[in-house]
DOKOL-171997 format. One line per field, with one value per atom (N, C-alpha, C): atom name; x negated, y, z; residue number from 1; residue in three letters. Coordinates in pm, 1 decimal, padded with zeros to 6 digits. Each point is the difference from the previous one (the first is absolute). Example, Ala and Ser with C-alpha at 12.3 -4.5 7.8 and 13.67 -1.06 7.14 Angstrom:
BEGIN
site: [N | CA | C | N | CA | C]
x: [-01319.0 | 00089.0 | -00090.0 | 00035.0 | -00082.0 | 00077.0]
y: [-00569.0 | 00119.0 | 00120.0 | 00105.0 | 00119.0 | 00109.0]
z: [00780.0 | 00000.0 | 00000.0 | -00072.0 | 00006.0 | 00073.0]
pos: [1 | 1 | 1 | 2 | 2 | 2]
code: [ALA | ALA | ALA | SER | SER | SER]
END
This chain:
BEGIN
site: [N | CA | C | N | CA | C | N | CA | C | N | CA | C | N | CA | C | N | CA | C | N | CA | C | N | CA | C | N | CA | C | N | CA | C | N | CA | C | N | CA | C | N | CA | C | N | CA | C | N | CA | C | N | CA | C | N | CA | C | N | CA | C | N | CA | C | N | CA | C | N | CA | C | N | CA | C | N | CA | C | N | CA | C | N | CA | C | N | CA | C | N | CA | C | N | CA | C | N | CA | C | N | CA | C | N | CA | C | N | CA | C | N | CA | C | N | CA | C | N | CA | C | N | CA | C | N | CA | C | N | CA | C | N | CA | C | N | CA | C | N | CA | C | N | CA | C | N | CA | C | N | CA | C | N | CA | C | N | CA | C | N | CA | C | N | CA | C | N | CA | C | N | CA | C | N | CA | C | N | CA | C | N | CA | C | N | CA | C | N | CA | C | N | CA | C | N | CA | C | N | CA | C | N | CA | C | N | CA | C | N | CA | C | N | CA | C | N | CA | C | N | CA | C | N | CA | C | N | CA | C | N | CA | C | N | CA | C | N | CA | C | N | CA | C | N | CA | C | N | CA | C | N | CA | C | N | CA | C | N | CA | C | N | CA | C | N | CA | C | N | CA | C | N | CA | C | N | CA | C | N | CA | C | N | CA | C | N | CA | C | N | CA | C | N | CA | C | N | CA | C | N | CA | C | N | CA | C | N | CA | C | N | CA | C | N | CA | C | N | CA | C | N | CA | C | N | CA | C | N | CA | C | N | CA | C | N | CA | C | N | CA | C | N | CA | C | N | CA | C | N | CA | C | N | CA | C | N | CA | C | N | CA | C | N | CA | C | N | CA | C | N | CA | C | N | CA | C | N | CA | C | N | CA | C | N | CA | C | N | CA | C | N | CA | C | N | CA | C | N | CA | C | N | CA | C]
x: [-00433.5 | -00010.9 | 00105.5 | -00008.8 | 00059.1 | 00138.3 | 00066.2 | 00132.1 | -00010.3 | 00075.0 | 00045.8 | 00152.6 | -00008.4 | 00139.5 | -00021.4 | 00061.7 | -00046.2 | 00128.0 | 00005.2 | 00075.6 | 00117.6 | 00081.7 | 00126.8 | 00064.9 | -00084.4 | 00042.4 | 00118.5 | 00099.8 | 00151.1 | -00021.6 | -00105.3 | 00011.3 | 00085.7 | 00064.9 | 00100.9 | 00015.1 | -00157.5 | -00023.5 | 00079.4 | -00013.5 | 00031.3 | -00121.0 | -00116.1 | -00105.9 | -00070.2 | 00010.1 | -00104.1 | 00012.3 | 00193.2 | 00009.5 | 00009.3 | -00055.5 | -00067.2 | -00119.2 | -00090.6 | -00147.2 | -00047.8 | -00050.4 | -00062.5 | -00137.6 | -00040.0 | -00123.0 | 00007.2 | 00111.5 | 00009.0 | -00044.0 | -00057.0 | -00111.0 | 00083.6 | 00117.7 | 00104.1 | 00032.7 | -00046.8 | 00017.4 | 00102.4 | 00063.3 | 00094.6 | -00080.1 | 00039.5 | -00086.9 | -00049.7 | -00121.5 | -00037.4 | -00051.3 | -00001.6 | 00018.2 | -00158.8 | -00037.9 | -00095.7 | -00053.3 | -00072.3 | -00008.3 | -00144.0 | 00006.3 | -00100.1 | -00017.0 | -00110.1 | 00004.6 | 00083.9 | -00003.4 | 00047.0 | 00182.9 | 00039.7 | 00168.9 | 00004.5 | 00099.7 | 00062.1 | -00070.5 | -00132.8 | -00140.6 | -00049.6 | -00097.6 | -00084.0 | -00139.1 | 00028.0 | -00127.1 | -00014.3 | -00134.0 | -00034.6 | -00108.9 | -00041.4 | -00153.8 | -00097.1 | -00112.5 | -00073.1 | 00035.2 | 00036.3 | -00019.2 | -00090.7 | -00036.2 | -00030.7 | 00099.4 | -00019.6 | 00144.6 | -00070.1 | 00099.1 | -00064.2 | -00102.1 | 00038.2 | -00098.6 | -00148.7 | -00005.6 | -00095.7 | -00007.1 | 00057.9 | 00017.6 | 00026.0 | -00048.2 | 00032.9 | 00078.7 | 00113.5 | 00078.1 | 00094.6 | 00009.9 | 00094.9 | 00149.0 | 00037.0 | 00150.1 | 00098.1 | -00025.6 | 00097.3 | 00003.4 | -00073.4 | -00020.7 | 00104.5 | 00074.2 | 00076.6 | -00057.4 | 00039.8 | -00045.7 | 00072.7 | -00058.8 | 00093.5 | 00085.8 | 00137.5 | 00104.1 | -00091.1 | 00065.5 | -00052.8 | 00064.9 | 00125.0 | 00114.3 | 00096.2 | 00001.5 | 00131.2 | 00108.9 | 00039.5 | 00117.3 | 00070.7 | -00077.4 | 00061.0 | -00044.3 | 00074.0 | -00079.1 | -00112.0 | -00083.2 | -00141.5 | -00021.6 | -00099.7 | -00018.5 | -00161.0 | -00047.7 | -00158.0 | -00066.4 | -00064.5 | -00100.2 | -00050.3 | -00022.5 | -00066.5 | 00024.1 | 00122.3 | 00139.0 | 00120.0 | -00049.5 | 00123.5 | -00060.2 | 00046.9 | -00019.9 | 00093.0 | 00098.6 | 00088.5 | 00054.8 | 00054.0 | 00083.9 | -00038.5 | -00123.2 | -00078.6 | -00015.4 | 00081.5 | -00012.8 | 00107.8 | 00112.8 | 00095.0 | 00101.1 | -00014.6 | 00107.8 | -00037.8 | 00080.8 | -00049.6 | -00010.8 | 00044.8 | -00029.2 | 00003.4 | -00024.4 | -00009.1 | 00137.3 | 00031.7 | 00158.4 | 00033.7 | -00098.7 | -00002.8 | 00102.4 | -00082.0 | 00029.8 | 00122.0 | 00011.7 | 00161.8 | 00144.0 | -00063.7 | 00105.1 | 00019.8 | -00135.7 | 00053.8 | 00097.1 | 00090.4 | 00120.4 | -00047.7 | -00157.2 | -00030.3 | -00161.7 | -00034.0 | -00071.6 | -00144.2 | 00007.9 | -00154.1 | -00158.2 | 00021.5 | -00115.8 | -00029.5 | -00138.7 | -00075.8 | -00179.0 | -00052.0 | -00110.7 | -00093.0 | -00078.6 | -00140.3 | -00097.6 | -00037.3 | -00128.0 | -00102.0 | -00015.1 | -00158.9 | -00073.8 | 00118.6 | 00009.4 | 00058.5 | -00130.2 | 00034.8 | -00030.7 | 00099.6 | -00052.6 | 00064.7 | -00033.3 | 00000.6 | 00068.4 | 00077.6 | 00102.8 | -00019.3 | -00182.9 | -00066.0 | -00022.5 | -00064.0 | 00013.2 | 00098.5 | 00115.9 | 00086.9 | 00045.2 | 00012.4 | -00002.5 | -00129.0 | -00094.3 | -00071.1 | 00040.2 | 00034.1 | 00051.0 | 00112.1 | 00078.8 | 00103.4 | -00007.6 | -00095.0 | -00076.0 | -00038.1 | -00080.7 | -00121.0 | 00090.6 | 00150.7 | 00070.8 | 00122.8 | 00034.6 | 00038.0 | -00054.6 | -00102.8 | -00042.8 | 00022.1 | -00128.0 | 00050.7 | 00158.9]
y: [00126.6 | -00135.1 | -00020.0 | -00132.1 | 00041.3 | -00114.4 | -00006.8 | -00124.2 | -00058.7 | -00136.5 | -00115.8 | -00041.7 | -00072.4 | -00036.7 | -00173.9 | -00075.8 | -00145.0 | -00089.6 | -00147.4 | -00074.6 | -00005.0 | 00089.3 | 00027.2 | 00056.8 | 00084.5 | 00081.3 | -00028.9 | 00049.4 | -00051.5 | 00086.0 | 00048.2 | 00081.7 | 00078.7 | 00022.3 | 00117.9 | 00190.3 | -00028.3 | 00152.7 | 00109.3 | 00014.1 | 00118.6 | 00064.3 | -00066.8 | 00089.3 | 00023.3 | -00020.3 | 00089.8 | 00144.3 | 00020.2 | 00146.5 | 00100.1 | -00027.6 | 00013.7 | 00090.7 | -00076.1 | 00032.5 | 00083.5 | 00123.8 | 00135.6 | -00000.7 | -00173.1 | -00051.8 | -00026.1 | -00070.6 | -00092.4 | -00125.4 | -00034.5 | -00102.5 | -00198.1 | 00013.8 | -00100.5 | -00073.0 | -00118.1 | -00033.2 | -00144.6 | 00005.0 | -00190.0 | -00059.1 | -00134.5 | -00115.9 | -00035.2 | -00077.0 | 00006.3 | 00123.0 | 00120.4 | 00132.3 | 00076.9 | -00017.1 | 00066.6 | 00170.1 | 00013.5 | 00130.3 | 00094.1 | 00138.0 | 00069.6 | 00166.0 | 00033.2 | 00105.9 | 00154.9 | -00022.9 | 00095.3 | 00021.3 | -00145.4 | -00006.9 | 00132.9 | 00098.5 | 00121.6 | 00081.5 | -00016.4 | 00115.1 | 00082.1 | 00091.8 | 00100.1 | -00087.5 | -00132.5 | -00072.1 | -00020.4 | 00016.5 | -00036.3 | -00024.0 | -00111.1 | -00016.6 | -00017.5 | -00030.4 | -00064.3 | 00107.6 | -00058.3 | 00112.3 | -00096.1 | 00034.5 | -00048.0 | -00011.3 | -00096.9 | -00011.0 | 00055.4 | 00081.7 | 00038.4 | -00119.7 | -00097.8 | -00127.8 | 00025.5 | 00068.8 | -00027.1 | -00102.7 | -00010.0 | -00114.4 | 00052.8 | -00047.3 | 00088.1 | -00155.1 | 00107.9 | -00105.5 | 00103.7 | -00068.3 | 00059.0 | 00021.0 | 00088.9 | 00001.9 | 00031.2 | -00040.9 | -00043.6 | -00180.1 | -00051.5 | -00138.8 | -00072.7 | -00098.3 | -00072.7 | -00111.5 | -00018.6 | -00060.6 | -00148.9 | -00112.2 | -00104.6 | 00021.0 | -00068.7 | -00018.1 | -00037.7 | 00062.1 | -00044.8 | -00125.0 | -00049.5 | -00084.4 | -00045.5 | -00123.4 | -00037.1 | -00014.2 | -00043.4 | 00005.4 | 00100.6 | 00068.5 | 00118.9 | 00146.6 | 00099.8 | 00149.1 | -00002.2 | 00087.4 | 00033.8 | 00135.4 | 00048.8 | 00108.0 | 00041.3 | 00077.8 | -00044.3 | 00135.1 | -00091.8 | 00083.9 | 00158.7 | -00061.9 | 00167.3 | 00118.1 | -00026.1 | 00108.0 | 00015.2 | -00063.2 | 00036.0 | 00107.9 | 00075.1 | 00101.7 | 00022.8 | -00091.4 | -00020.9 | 00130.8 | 00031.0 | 00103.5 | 00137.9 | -00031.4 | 00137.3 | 00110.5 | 00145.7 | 00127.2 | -00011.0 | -00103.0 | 00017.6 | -00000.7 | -00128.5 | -00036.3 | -00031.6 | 00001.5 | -00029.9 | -00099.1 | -00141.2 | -00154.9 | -00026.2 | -00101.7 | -00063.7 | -00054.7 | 00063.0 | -00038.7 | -00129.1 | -00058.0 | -00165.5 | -00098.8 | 00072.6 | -00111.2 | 00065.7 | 00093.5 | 00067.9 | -00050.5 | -00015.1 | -00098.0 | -00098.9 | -00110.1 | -00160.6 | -00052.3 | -00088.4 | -00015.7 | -00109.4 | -00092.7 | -00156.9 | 00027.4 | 00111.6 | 00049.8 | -00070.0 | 00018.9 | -00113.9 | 00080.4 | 00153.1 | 00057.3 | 00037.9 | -00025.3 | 00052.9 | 00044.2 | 00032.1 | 00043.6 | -00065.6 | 00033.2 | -00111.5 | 00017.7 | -00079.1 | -00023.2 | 00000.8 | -00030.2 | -00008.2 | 00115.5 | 00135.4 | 00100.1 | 00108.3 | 00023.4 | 00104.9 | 00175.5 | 00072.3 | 00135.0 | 00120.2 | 00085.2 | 00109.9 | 00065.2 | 00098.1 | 00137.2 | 00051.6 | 00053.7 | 00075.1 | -00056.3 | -00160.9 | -00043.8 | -00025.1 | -00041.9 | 00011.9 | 00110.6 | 00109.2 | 00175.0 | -00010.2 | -00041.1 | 00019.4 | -00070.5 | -00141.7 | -00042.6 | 00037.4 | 00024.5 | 00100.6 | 00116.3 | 00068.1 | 00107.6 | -00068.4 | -00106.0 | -00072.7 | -00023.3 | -00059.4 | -00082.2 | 00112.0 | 00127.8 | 00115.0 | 00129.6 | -00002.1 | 00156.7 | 00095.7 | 00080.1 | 00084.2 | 00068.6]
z: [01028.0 | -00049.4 | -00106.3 | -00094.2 | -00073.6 | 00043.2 | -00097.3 | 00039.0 | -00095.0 | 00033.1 | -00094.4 | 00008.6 | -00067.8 | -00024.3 | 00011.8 | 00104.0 | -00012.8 | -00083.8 | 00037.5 | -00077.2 | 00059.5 | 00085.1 | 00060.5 | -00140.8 | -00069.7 | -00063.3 | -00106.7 | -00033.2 | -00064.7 | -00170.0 | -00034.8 | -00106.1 | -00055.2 | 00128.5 | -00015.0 | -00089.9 | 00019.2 | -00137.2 | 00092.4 | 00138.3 | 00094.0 | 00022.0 | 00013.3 | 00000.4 | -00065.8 | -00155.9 | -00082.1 | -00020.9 | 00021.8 | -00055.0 | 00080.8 | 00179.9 | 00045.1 | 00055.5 | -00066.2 | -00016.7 | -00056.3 | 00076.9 | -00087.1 | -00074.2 | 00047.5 | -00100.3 | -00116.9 | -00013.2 | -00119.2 | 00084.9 | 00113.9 | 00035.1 | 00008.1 | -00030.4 | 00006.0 | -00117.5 | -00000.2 | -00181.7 | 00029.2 | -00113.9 | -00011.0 | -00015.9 | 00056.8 | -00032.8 | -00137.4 | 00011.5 | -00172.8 | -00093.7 | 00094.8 | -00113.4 | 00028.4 | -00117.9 | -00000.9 | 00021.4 | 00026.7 | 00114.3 | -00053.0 | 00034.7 | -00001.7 | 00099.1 | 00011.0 | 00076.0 | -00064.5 | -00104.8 | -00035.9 | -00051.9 | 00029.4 | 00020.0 | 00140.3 | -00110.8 | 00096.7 | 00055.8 | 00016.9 | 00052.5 | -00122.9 | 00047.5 | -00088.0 | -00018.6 | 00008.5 | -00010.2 | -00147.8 | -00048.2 | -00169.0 | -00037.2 | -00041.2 | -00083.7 | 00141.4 | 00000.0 | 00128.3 | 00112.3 | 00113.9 | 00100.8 | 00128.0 | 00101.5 | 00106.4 | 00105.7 | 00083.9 | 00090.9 | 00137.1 | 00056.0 | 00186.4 | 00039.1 | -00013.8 | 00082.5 | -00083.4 | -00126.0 | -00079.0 | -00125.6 | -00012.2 | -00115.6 | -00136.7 | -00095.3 | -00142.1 | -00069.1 | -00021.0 | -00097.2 | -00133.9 | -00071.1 | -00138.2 | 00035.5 | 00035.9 | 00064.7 | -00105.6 | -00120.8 | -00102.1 | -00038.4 | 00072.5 | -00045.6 | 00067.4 | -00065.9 | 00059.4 | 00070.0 | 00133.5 | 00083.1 | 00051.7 | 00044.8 | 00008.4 | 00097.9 | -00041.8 | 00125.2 | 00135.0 | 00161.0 | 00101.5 | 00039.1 | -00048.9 | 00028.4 | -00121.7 | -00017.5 | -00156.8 | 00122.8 | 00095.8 | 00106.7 | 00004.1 | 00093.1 | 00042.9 | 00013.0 | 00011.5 | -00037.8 | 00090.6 | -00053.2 | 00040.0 | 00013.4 | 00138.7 | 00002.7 | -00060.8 | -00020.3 | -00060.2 | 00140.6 | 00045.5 | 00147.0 | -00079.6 | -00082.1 | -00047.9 | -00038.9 | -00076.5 | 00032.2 | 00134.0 | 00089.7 | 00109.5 | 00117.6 | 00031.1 | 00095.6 | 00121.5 | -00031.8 | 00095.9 | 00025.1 | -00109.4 | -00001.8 | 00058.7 | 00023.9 | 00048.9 | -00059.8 | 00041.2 | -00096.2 | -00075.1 | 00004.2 | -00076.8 | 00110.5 | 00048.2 | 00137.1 | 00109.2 | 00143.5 | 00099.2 | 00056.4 | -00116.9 | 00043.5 | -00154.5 | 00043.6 | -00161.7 | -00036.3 | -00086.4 | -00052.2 | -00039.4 | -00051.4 | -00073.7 | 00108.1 | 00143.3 | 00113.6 | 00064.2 | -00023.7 | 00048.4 | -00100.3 | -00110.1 | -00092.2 | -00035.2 | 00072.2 | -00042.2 | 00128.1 | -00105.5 | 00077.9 | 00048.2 | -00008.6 | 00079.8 | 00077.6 | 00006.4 | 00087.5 | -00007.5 | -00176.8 | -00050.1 | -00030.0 | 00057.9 | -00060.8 | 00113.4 | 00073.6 | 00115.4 | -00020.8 | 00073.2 | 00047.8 | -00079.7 | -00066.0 | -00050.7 | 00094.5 | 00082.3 | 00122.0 | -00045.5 | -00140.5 | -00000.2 | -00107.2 | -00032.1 | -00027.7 | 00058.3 | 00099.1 | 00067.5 | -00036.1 | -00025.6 | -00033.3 | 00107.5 | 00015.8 | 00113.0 | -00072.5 | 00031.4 | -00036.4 | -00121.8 | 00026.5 | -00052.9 | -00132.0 | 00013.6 | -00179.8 | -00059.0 | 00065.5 | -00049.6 | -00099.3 | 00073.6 | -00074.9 | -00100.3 | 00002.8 | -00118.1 | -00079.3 | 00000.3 | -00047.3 | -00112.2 | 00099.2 | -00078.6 | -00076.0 | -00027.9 | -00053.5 | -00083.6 | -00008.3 | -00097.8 | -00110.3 | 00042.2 | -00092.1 | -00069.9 | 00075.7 | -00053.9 | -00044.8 | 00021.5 | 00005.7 | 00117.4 | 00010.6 | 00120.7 | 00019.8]
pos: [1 | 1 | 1 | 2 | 2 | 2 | 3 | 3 | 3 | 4 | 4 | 4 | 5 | 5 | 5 | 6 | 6 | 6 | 7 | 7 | 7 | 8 | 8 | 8 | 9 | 9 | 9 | 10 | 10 | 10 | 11 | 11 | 11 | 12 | 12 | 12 | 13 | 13 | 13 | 14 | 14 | 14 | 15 | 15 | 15 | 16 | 16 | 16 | 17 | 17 | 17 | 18 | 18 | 18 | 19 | 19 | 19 | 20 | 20 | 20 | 21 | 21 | 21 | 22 | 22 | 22 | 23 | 23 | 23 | 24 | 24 | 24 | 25 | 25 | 25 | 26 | 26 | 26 | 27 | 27 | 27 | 28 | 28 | 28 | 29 | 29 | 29 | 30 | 30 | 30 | 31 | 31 | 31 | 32 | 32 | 32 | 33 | 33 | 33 | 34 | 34 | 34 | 35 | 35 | 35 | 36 | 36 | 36 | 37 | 37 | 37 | 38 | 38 | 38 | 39 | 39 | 39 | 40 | 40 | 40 | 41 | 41 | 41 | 42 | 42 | 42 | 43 | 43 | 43 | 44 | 44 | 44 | 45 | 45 | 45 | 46 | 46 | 46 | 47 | 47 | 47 | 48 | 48 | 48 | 49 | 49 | 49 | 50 | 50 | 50 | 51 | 51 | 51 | 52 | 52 | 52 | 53 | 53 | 53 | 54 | 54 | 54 | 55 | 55 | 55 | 56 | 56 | 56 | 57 | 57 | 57 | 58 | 58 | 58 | 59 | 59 | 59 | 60 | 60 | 60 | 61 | 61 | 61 | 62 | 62 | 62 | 63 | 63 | 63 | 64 | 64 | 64 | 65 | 65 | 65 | 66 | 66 | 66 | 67 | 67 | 67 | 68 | 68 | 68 | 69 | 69 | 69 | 70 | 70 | 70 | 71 | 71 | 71 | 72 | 72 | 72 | 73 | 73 | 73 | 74 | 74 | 74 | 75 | 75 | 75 | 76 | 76 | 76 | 77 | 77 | 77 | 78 | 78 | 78 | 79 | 79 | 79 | 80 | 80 | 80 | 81 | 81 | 81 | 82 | 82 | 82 | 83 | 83 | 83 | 84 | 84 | 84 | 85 | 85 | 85 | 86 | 86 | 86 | 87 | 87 | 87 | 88 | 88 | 88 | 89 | 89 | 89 | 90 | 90 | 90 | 91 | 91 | 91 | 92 | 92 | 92 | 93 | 93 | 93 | 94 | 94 | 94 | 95 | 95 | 95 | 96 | 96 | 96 | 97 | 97 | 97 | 98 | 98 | 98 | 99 | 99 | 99 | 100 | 100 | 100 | 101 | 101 | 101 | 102 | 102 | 102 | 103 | 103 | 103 | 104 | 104 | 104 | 105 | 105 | 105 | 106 | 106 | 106 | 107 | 107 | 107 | 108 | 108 | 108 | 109 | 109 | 109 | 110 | 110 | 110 | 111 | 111 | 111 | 112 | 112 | 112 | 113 | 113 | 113 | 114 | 114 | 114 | 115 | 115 | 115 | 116 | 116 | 116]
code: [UNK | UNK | UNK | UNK | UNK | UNK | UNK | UNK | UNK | UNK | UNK | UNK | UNK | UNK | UNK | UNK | UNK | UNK | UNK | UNK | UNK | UNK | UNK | UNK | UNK | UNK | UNK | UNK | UNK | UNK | UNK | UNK | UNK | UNK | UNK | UNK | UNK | UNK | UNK | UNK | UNK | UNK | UNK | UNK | UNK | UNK | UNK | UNK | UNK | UNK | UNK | UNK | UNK | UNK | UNK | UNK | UNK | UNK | UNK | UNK | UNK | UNK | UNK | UNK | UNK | UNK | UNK | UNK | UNK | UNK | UNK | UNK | UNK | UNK | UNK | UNK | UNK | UNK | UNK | UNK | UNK | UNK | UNK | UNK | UNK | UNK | UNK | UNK | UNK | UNK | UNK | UNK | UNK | UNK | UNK | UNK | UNK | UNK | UNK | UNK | UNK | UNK | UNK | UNK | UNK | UNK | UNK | UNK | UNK | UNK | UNK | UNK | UNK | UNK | UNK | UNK | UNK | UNK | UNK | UNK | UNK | UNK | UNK | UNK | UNK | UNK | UNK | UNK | UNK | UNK | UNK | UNK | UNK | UNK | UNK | UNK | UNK | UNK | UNK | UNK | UNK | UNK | UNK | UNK | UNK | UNK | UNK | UNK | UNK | UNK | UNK | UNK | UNK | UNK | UNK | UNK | UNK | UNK | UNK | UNK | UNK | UNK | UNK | UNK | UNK | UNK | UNK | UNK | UNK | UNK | UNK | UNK | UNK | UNK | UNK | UNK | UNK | UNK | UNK | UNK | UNK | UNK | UNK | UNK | UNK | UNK | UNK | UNK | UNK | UNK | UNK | UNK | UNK | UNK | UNK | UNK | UNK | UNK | UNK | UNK | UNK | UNK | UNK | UNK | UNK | UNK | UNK | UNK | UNK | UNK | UNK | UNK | UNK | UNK | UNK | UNK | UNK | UNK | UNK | UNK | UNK | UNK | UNK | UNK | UNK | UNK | UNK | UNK | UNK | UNK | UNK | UNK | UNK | UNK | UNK | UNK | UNK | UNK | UNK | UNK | UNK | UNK | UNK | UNK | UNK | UNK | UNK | UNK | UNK | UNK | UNK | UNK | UNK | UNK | UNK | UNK | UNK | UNK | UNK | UNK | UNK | UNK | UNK | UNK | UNK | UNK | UNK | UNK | UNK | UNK | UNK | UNK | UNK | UNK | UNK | UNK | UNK | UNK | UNK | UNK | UNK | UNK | UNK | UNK | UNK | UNK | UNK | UNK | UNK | UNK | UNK | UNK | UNK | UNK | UNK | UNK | UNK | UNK | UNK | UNK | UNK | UNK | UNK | UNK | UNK | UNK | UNK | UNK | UNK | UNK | UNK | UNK | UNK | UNK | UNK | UNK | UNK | UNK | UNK | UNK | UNK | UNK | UNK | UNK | UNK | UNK | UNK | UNK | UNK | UNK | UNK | UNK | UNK | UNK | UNK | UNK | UNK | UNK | UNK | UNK | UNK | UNK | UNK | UNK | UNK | UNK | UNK | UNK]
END
């Protein structure tokens, strides 16, 4: 599943550098699939979805940092928890419930957005 970051959040900039996604953006900041991946020019996403992963995409949040569901893997294949939540010092990034993903997509995931 993926995580969020809610309005606890202090914009402290501890967890973007972080993230072996890139998947963590500042508030206001516009975003794309291919910030820090081997992503380029249309690809399809694991879920199936075809999108332009050079296109800049709208902020998820002008407040506070944002994680984007579709790049997070929760540190899967890199680390053995997700680091984001091992370094906020106000304990504002948890679980997304109504994005649930298994081990396994996760790792594709992580493949999809690096390369084998």
């Amino acid at each position: 599943m993926a995580l969020f970051i809610n309005d606890e959040c202090i914009n402290c900039d501890a967890c973007i550098s972080e993230c072996p996604n890139n998947a963590i953006y500042e508030p206001d900041q516009e975003w794309s699939y291919s910030d820090e991946t081997t992503l380029s020019g249309t690809v399809t996403t694991p879920g199936g979805k075809e999108v332009d992963a050079d296109a800049e995409n709208e902020p998820l949040s002008d407040e506070f940092y944002f994680i984007v569901a579709d790049k997070c893997t929760e540190c899967k294949g890199f680390h053995d928890e997700p680091q984001c939540i091992s370094v906020c010092p106000v304990d504002c990034i948890h679980p997304r419930e109504d994005y649930q993903e298994t081990e396994a997509e996760l790792l594709e995931k992580k493949e999809w957005l690096h390369g084998a």
